[in-house]
N, C-alpha and C positions, 0 to 999 in steps of 0.2 A: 725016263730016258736020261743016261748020263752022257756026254762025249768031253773025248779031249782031243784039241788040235796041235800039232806043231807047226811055227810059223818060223821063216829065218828072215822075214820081212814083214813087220806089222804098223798100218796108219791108223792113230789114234790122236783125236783134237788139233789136226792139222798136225800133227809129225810124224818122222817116219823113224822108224827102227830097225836095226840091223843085226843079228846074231855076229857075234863076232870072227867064226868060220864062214859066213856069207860075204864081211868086209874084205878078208884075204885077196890078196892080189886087183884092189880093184882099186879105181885113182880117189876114190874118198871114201872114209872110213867113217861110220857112221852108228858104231857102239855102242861107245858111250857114256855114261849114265851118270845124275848129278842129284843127290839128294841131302836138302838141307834137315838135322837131324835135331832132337834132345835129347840129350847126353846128361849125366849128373855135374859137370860141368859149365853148361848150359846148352850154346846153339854150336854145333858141329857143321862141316861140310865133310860129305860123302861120296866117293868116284867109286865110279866101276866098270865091267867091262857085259855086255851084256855074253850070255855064254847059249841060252835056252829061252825060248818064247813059246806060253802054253796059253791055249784056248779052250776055259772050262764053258762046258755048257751043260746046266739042269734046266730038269722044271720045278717050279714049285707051284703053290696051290693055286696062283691067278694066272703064269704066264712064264715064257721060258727066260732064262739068267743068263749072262754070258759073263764070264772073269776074265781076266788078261793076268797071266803070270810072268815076270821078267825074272829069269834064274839067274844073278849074277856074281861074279866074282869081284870083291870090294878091299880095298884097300886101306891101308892102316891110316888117318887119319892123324895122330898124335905123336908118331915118331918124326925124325927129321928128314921124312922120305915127301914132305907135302910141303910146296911152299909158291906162293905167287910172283912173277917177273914184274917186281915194280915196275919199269920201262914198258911192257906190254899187254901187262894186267894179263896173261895166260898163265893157266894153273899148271906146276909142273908138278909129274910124279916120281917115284921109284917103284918102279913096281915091281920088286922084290920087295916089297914090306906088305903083307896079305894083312888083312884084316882078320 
């Protein structure tokens, strides 16, 4: 048995996620997405927007699996499009700089 789900609302370990066509006109926006990275460089910070949320489900040989897939659009990182509001410690973007 294989299935896949689409979710534009998914709770995992106490949060909650939002597709970013689901956020649209709603009073909080809930997107997203923040992943600390290793880069050859060393540690990166990575933003994104969340765009798609897939729910794999097999089975395998003792019992069934379930994935969680976040499809998202990321942002460049290392141009001068990323920078933090010392005053407010909030992360600002450009997001015209695509990853």
């Amino acid at each position: 048995m294989r299935c896949v789900k689409e979710w534009h609302t998914y709770f995992v370990n106490g949060y909650k996620f939002h597709t970013n066509e689901w956020s649209k006109g709603k009073k909080t926006i809930n997107c997203g997405v923040y992943v600390k990275g290793i880069t050859e460089g060393g540690y990166d910070d990575f933003y994104g927007i969340i765009h798609k949320i897939f729910e794999l489900e097999y089975n395998s040989y003792t019992s069934l699996k379930k994935v969680v897939v976040f499809y998202c659009e990321w942002f460049d990182p290392y141009r001068d499009g990323t920078r933090v509001n010392p005053r407010y410690n909030i992360v600002e973007l450009d997001m015209s700089k695509r990853y």
